[in-house]
VOGU-3710 file (C-alpha; in Angstrom, 3 decimals, decimal comma):
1> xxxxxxxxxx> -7,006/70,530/-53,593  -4,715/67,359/-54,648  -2,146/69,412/-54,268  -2,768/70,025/-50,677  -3,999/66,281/-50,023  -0,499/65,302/-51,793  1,212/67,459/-48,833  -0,516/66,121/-46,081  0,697/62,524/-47,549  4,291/63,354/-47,626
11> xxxxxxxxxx> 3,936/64,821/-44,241  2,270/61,186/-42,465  4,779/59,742/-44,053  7,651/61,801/-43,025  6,373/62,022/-39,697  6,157/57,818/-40,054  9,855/57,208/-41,312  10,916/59,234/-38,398  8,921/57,313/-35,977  10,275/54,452/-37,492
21> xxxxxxxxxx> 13,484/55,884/-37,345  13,404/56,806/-33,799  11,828/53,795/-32,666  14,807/51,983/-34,519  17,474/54,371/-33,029  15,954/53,891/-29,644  16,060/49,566/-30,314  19,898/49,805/-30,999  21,093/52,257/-28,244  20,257/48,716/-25,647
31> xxxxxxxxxx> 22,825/46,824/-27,724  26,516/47,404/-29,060  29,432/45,485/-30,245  32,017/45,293/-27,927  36,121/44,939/-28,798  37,622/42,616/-26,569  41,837/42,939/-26,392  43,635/40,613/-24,565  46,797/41,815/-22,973  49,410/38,890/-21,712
41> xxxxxxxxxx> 51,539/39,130/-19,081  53,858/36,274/-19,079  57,669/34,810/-18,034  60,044/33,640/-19,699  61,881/32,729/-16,694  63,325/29,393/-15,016  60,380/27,220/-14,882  59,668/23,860/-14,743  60,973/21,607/-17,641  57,866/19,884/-19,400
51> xxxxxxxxxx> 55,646/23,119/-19,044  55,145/25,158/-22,393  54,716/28,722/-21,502  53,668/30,036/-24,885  49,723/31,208/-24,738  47,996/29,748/-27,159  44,232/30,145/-26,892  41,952/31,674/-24,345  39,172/31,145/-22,834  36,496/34,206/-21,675
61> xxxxxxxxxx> 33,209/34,440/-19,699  31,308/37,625/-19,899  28,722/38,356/-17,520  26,326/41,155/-18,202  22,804/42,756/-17,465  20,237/40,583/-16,089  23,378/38,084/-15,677  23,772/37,354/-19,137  26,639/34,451/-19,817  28,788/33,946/-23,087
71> xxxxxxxxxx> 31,337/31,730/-22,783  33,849/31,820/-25,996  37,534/30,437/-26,720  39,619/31,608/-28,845  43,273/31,816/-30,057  43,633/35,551/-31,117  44,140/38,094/-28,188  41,616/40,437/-30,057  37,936/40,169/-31,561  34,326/41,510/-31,242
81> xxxxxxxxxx> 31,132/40,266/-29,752  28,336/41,845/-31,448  24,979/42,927/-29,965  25,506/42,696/-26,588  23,221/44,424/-24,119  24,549/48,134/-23,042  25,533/47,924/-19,395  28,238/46,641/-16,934  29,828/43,543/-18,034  31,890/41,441/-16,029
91> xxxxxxxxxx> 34,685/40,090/-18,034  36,879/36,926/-16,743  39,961/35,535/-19,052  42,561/32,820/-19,103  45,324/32,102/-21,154  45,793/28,739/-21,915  48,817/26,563/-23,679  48,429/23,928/-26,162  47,889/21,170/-23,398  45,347/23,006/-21,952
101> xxxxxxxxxx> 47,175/24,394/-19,042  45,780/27,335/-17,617  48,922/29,663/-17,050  47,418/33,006/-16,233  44,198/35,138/-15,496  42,470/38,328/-15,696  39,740/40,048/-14,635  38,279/43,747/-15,618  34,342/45,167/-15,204  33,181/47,136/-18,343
111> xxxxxxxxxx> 30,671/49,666/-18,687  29,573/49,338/-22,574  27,559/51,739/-24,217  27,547/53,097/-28,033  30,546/55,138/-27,434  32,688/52,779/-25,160  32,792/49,417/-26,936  36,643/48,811/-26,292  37,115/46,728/-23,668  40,815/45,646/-22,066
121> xxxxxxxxxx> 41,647/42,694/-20,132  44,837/42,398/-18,687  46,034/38,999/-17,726  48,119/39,561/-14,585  47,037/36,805/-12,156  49,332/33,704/-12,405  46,497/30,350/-11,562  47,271/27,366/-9,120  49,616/26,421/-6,765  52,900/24,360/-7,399
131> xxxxxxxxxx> 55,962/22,745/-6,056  59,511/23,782/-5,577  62,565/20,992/-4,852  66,080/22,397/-5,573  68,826/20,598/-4,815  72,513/22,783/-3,734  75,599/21,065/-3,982  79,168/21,905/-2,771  82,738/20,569/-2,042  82,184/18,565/1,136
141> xxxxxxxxxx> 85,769/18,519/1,455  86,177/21,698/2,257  83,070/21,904/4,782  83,476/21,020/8,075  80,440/21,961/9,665  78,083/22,927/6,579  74,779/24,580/7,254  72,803/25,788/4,399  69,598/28,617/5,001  67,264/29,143/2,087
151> xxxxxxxxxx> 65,082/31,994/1,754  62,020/32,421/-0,344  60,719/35,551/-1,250  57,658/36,251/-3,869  57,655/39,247/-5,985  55,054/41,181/-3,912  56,525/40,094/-0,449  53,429/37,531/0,005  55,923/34,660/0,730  58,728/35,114/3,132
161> xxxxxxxxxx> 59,948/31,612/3,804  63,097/30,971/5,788  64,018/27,254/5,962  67,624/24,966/7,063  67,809/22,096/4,547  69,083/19,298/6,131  72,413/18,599/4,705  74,203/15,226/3,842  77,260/14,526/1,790  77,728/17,615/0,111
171> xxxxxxxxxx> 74,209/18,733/-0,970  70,922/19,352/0,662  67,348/19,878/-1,112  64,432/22,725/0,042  61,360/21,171/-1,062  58,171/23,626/-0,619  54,609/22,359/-1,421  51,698/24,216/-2,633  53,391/27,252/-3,571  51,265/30,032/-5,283
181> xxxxxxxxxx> 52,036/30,173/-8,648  54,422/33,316/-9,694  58,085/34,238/-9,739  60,234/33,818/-6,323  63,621/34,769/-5,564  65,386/32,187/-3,499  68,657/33,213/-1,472  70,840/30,207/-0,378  73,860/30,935/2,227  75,916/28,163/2,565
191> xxxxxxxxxx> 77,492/28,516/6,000  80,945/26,230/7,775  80,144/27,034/11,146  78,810/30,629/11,295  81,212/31,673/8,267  79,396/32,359/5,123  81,662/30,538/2,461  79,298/30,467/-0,259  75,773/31,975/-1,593  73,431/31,925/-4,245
201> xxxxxxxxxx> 70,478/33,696/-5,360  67,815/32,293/-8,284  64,919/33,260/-10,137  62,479/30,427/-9,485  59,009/30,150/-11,507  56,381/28,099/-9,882  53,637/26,593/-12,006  50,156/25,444/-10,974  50,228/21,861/-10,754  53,861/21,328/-11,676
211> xxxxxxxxxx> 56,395/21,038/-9,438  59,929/23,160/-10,092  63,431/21,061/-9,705  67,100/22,322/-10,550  70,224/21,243/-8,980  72,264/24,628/-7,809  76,258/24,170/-7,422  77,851/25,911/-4,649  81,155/25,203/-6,126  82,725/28,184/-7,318
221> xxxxxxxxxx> 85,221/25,739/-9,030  82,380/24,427/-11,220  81,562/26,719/-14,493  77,993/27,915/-14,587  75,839/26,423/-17,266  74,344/30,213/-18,169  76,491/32,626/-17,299  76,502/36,617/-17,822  72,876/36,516/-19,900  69,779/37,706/-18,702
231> xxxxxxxxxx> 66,642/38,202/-20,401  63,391/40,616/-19,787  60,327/41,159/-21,442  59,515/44,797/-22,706  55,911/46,082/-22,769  54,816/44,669/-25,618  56,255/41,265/-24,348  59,838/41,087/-26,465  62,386/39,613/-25,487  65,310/41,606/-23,932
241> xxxxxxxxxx> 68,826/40,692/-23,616  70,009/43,098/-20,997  73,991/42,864/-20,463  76,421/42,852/-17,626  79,322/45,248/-17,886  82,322/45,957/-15,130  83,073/42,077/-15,389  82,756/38,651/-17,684  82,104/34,943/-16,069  86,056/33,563/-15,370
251> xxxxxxxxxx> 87,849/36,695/-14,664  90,274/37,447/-12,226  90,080/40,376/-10,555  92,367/42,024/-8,224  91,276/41,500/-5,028  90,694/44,751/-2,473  90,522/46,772/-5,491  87,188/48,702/-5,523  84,983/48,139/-9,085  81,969/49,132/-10,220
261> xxxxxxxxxx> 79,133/46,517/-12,003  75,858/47,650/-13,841  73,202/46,388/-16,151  72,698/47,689/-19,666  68,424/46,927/-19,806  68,541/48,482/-24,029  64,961/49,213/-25,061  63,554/48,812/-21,518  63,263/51,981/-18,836  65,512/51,615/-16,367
271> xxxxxxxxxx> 62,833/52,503/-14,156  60,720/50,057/-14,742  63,011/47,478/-13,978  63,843/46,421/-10,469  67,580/45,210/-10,239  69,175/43,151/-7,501  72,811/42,736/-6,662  74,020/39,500/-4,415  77,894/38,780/-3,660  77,700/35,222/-2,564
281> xxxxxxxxxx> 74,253/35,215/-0,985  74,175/38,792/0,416  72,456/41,788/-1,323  74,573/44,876/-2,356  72,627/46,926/-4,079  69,369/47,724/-6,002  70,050/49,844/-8,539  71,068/49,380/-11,857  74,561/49,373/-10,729  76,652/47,928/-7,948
291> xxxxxxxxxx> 80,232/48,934/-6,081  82,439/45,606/-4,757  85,793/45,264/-3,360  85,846/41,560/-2,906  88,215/39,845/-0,983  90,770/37,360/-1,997  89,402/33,901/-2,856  86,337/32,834/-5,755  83,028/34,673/-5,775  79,590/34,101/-6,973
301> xxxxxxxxxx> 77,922/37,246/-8,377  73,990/36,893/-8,597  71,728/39,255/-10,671  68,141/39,110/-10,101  65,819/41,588/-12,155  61,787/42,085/-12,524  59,778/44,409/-14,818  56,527/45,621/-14,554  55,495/42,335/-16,782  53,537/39,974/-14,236
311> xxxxxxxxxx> 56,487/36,935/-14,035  59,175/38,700/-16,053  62,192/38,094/-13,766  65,246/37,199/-14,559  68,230/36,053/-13,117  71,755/35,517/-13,907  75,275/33,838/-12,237  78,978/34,974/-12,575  81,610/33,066/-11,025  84,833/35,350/-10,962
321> xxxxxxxxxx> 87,928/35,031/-8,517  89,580/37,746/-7,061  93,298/37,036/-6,418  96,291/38,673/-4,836  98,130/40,671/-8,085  100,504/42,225/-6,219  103,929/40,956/-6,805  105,777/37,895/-5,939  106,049/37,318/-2,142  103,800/40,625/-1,451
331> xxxxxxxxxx> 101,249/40,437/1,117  97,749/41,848/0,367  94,759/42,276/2,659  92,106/39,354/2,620  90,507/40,340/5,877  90,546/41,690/9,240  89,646/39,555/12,068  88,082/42,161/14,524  87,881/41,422/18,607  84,927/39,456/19,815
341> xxxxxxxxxx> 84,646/35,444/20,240  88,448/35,676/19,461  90,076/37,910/22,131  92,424/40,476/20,583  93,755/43,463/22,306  96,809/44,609/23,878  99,563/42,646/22,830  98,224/40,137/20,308  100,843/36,935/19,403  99,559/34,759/16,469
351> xxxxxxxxxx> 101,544/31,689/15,218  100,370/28,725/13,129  99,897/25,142/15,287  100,962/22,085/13,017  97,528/20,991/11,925  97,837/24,336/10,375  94,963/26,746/12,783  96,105/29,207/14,450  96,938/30,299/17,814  95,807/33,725/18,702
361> xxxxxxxxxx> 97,125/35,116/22,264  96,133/38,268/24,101  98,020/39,638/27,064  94,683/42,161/27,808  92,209/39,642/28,296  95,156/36,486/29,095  93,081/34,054/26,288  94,505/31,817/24,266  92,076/31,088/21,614  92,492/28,385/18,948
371> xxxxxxxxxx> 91,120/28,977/15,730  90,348/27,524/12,248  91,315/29,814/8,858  87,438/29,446/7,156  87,613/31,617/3,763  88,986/35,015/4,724  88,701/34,924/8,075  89,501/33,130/11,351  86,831/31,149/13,202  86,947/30,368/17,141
381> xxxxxxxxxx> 87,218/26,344/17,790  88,187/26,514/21,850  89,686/29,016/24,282  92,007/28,917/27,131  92,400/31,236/30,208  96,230/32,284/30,975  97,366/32,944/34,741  99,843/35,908/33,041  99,972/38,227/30,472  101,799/37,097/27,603
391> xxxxxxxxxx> 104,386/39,061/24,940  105,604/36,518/23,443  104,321/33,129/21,600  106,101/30,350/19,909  105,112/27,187/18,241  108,070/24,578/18,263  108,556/22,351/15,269  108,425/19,617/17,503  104,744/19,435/16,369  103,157/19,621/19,773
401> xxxxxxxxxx> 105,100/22,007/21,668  103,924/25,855/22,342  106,045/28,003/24,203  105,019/31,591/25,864  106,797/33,953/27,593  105,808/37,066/29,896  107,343/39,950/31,506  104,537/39,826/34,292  106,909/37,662/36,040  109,838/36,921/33,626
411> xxxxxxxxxx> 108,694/33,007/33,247  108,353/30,894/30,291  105,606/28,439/29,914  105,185/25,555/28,313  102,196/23,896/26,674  101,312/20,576/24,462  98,775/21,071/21,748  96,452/18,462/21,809  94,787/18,861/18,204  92,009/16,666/18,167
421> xxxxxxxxxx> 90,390/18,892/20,917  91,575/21,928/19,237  93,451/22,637/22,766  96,395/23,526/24,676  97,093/21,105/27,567  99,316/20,676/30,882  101,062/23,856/31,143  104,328/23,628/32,459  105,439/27,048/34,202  109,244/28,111/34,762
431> xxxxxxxxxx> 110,046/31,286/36,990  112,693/32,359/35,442  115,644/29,647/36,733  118,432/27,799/35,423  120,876/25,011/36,727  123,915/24,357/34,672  126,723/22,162/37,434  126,144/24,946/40,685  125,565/27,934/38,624  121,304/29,109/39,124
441> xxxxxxxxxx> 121,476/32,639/37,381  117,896/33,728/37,258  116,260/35,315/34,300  115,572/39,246/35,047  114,550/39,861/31,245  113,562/36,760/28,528  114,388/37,958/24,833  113,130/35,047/22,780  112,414/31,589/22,680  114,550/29,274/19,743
451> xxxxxxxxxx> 113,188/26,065/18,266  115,349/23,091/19,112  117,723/22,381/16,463  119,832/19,388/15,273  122,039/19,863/18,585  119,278/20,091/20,765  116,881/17,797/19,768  113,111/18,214/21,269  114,509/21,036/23,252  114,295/25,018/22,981
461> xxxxxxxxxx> 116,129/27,537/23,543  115,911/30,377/25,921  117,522/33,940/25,545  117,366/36,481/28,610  119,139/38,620/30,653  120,120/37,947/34,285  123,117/38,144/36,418  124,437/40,523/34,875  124,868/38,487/31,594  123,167/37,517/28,316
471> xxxxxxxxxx> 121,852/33,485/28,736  121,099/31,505/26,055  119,792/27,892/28,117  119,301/25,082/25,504  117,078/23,456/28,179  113,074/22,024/28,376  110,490/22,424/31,171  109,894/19,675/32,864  107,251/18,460/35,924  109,818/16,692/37,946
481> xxxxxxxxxx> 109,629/17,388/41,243  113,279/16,489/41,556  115,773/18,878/42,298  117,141/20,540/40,430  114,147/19,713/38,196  111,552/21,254/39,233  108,820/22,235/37,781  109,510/26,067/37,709  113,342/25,766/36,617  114,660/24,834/33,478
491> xxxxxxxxxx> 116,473/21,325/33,719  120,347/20,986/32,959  119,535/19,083/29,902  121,866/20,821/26,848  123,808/23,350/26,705  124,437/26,571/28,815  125,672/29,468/27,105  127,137/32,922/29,093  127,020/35,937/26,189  129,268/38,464/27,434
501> xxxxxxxxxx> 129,355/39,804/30,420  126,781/43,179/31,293  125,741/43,111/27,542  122,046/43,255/27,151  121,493/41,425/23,530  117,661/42,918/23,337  117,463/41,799/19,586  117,658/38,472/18,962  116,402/36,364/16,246  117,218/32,809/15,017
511> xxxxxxxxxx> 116,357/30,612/11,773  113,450/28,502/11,051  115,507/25,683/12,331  117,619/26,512/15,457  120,810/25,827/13,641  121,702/30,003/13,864  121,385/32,743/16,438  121,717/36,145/15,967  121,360/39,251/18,924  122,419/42,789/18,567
521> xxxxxxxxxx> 122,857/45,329/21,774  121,244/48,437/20,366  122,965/50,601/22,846  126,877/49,717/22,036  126,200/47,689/18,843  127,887/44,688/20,088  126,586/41,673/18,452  126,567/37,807/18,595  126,482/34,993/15,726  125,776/31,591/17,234
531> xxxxxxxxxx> 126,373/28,338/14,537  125,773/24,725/15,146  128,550/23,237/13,032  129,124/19,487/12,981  126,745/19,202/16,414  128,878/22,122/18,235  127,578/25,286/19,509  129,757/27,741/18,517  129,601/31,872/19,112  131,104/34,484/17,712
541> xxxxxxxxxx> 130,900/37,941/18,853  132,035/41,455/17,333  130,954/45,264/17,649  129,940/47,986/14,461  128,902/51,974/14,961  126,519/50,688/12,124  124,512/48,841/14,738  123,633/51,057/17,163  119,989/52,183/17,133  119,291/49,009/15,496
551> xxxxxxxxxx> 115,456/48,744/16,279  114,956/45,088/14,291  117,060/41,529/13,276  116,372/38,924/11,069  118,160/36,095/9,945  118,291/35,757/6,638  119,133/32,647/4,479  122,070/30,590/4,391  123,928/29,412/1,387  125,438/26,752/3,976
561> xxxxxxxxxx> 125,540/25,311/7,514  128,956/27,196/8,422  127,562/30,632/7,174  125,405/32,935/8,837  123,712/36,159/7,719  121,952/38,345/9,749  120,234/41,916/8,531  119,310/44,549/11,301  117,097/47,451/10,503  119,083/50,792/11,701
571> xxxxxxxxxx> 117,349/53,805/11,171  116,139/54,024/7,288  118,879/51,134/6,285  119,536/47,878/6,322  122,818/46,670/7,467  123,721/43,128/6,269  126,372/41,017/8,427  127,776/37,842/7,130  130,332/35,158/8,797  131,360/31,782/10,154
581> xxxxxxxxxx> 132,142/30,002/13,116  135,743/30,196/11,981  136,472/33,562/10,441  133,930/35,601/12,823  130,865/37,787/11,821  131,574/41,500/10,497  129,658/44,196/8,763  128,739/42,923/4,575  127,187/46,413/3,326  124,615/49,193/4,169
591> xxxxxxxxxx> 121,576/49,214/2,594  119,522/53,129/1,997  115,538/52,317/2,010  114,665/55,585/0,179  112,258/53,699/-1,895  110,242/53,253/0,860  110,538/56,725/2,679  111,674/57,528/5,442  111,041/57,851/9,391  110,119/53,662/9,124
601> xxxxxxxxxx> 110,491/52,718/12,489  111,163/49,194/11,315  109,953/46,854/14,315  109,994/43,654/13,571  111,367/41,924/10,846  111,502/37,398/9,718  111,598/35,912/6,749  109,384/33,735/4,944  110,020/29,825/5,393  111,693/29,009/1,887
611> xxxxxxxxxx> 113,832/31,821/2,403  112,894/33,660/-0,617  111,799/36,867/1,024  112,248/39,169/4,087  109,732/41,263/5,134  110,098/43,938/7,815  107,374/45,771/9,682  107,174/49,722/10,200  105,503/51,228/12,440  106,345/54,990/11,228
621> xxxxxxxxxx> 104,578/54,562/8,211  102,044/51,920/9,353  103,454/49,342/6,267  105,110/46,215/5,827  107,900/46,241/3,193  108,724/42,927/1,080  112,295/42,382/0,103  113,510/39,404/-2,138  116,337/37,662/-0,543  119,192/37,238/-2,819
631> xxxxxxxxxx> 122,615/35,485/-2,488  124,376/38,705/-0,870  121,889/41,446/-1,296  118,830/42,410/-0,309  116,487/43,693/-3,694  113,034/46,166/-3,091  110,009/44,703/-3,506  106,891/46,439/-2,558  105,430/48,327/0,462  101,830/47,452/1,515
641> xxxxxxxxxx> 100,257/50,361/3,333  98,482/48,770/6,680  95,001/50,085/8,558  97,124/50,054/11,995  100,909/50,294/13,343  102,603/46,763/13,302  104,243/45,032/16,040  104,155/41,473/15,044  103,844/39,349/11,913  103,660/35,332/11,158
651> xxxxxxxxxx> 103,780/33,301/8,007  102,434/30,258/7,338  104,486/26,861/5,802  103,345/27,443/2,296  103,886/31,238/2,418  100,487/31,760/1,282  99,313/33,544/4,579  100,351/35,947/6,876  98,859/37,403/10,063  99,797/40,853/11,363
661> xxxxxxxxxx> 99,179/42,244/15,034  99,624/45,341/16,305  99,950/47,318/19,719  96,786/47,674/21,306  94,732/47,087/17,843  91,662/45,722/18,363  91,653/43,725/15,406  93,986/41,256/13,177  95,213/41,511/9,487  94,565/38,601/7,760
671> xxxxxxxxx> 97,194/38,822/4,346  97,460/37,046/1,512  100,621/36,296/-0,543  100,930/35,349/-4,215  103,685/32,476/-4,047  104,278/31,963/-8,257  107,178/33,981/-9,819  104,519/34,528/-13,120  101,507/36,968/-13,101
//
């Protein structure tokens, strides 16, 4: 019997501890302790100056069942609250700096029971609104017309702001107010007229309550003060030094030579990194890697790259130049000028006006169109309709003299280059006539206009055909009404020269100077030499087998004022003639172009103004060959392979530039020419 009551005692109080037991288990399944982690996501990217971006404490508000509000700060980015009421909690963070700046926020809703007590907040929402004021600067000596267009772009594409600084003296500031706070990208084009001459793209960080400055340099002259390094934040927030390869801040490239640029990111995914190429201002690519073939001249290379991390962009600068490695006296492409505002087409003439733009001429549309050499590329400043087609353009070294001549009508006309309207003025039109005493042959054909020499002084030279005889009329256009001065005739000032009789010099070409003439009759090979020695006019004429089919001449230079050497371009050779006024003009030597090829179809052929280098044009082979000039010989250069057949070519002064036309091309070659004997 005690036995059994002992049982029954054990039982109650079994059947007690698991009421207690159950009544406790039921008690704690309302409550659990709950992990907080705090996740940053931060930038370590151009900022403001006096802002500290290192997260130092944070502050969170959790808001629960029955709206239930802790508030707790802390400094460690992981800890538990214990005994919290099971249900959805609302959790709210900030991450704050040692000043008490709030830099970012985050916001997740938990669900917390006994088996979910982990809770992650991710900070990802940058707080406040700030201000941006950047300052560019550039060379205003080499702006004319600057215009400068910023554009702001946030990470997600929420800002898209395009504004035009107003500049003044070489530098012009964006300011932007009450930006969002978060990582931009900011493209600046620097523009001279509607050129682009110069870009830049930045990483900007904007900061609530701060306001972001930096002063940008447009210069490519000027070194950047980072260069080449770029830093990202991996996924657990490390810093990353990604690198550049394909080219180093300072180097000289060679320019028109495709390369190939791309970004080493190391420990972070290449897909989760979002790269940006810009070449001066303009995107090329967004990939990891990039293709360029710049263009002669300095270049600004801008890197912009984002990860995943909320505000980890970075951005980087490299200033490089590429320059014309070709050899001494070569020309290499910089650009091609392609018909629009400038009229090409047809036969184009170019030749350089004495302010140094350049006059472009098109016997299509009958323009003449004045233009200004901005970076690698010609810009329009005015335009002038012609009454006739024109083949033929030269610019006197009387300063404000051009000359043109056309076959529409077998005229010459004469302008005067007014440059501080970037215009050519009172054309002065001659049909074709000459006086010298009674004689008034008439022009049927006009070979070439000469520049007026020491013997002719502010005069040019004419070269035609007519009566059956080769003129050469040292004469000016004039508006007299007078006669025999009228205004379509060529006065009797100068000389008259007769060539002789019923030969047809086509080919005629003449020094930079006037002082020496040289023409070649393809068909018999007769040729003339004409030398101003001691202020007389003298000509001497002889006739070489090795001349006929001569398709080009060019004079080439002259160890003295008595000598004259001329080279004409016969087939594949060169044949080189060499006299004086006294001893006549014969055949030097024969020169074989097999280094170039054959089947040239040399067309045209000048030197460059030192005299250092002749270059001839072929329109076989669609080239232009570069020869270096030497005391009796002609020595090989280079060939440059063009995108269209020549037919004409100028230099400039400083033999840094050369433009090349061709027949019916719709576009210009703009060349560049290394002028140094070192590399």
């Amino acid at each position: 019997m005690k036995g059994k009551k002992l049982m029954n005692m054990i039982n109650v109080v079994l059947i007690l501890f698991a009421l207690i037991s159950l009544i406790a288990c039921e008690a704690q399944s309302h409550t659990a302790d709950m992990r907080i982690t705090l996740e940053k996501e931060v930038s370590r990217t151009y900022a403001p100056n006096d802002v500290n971006l290192t997260i130092t404490n944070y502050q969170i508000t959790c808001t629960g069942p029955d709206n239930q509000q802790h508030d707790y700060n802390t400094s460690r980015n992981t800890f538990v609250l214990e005994g919290l009421p099971v249900g959805q909690w609302n959790i709210t963070a900030e991450g704050r700096n040692a000043e008490g700046l709030s830099l970012v926020r985050g916001t997740t809703t938990f669900d917390l029971n006994p088996t979910n007590t982990n809770a992650t907040v991710v900070l990802n929402e940058l707080i406040g609104t700030g201000d941006i004021s950047l300052t560019y600067t550039w060379d205003s000596s080499l702006i004319k017309s600057p215009r400068l267009v910023v554009t702001v772009k946030g990470t997600d594409n929420s800002v898209n702001k395009t504004s035009e600084p107003t500049p003044a003296s070489g530098s012009a500031v964006l300011t932007l107010s009450q930006q969002p706070a978060g990582s931009y990208t900011v493209n600046a084009a620097l523009y001279d007229g509607t050129v682009l001459v110069a870009g830049a793209v930045d990483a900007v960080r904007v900061i609530g309550s701060k306001t972001t400055t930096g002063t940008i340099s447009l210069n490519l002259d000027e070194a950047p003060s980072v260069a080449g390094h770029l830093t990202l934040e991996n996924k657990v927030g490390t810093p990353v030094d990604c690198i550049i390869s394909g080219i180093s801040n300072g180097e000289v490239v060679t320019a028109q030579r495709e390369m190939t640029l791309s970004l080493d990111t190391q420990s972070i995914n290449i897909d989760d990194v979002n790269v940006e190429w810009y070449l001066d201002g303009s995107l090329i690519s967004s990939t990891s890697s990039a293709t360029i073939k710049p263009a002669p001249g300095k270049h600004r290379l801008d890197i912009i790259a984002k990860t995943k991390m909320l505000g980890s962009t970075g951005s980087t600068q490299i200033n490089f130049e590429a320059a014309v490695l070709g050899a001494p006296g070569q020309p290499i492409l910089a650009g091609e000028i392609s018909n629009g505002a400038i009229k090409i087409g047809g036969r184009t003439n170019v030749d350089f006006l004495p302010d140094g733009k350049v006059l472009v001429v098109s016997d299509t549309t009958k323009t003449a169109s004045i233009c200004s050499i901005i970076r690698n590329t010609l810009v329009l400043d005015n335009s002038v309709q012609l009454s006739k087609a024109i083949k033929k353009v030269k610019v006197l070294n009387t300063g404000n003299i051009v000359t043109m001549i056309s076959d529409t009508d077998n005229s010459a006309i004469r302008w005067t280059y007014d440059k501080n309207a970037a215009q050519i003025i009172n054309p002065i039109n001659c049909l074709g006539n000459m006086y010298y005493n009674s004689a008034t042959p008439k022009f049927e054909e006009i070979y070439d206009i000469i520049p007026p020499s020491s013997y002719n002084t502010n005069y040019f030279s004419v070269i035609g055909y007519g009566d059956n005889a080769t003129y050469m009329s040292m004469r000016h256009l004039t508006n007299s009404v007078t006669e025999p001065n009228k205004s379509n005739n060529f006065v009797a000032s100068g000389k008259f020269l007769g060539y002789n009789s019923g030969v047809k010099y086509s080919l005629v070409a003449s020094d930079y100077d006037g002082e020496r003439i040289a023409s070649i009759d393809p068909t018999t090979g007769k040729a003339a030499a004409s030398i101003v020695t001691n202020g007389t006019f003298k000509t001497k004429y002889f006739q070489d087998p090795q001349l006929v089919g001569a398709s080009a001449i060019a004079i080439m230079n002259n160890p003295s004022t008595s000598a004259i050497r001329f080279v004409a371009a016969v087939g594949d050779k060169f044949v080189v003639c060499k006299g004086d006024s006294t001893n006549g003009v014969s055949v030097l030597a024969t020169i074989n172009r097999t280094a170039e090829g054959s089947g040239l179809n040399t067309c045209y052929m000048f030197t460059s103004k030192n005299g250092k280098y002749l270059y001839a044009l072929n329109s076989g082979n669609t080239s232009i060959s570069t020869y270096k000039l030497l005391a009796d010989d002609i020595e090989y250069v280079a060939k440059t392979e063009l995108s269209f057949s020549p037919q004409r070519a100028v230099i400039a002064n400083s033999g840094a530039y050369m433009f090349i036309t061709g027949n019916n091309a719709s576009s210009i070659l703009m060349m560049k020419i290394k002028t140094t004997e070192t590399n």
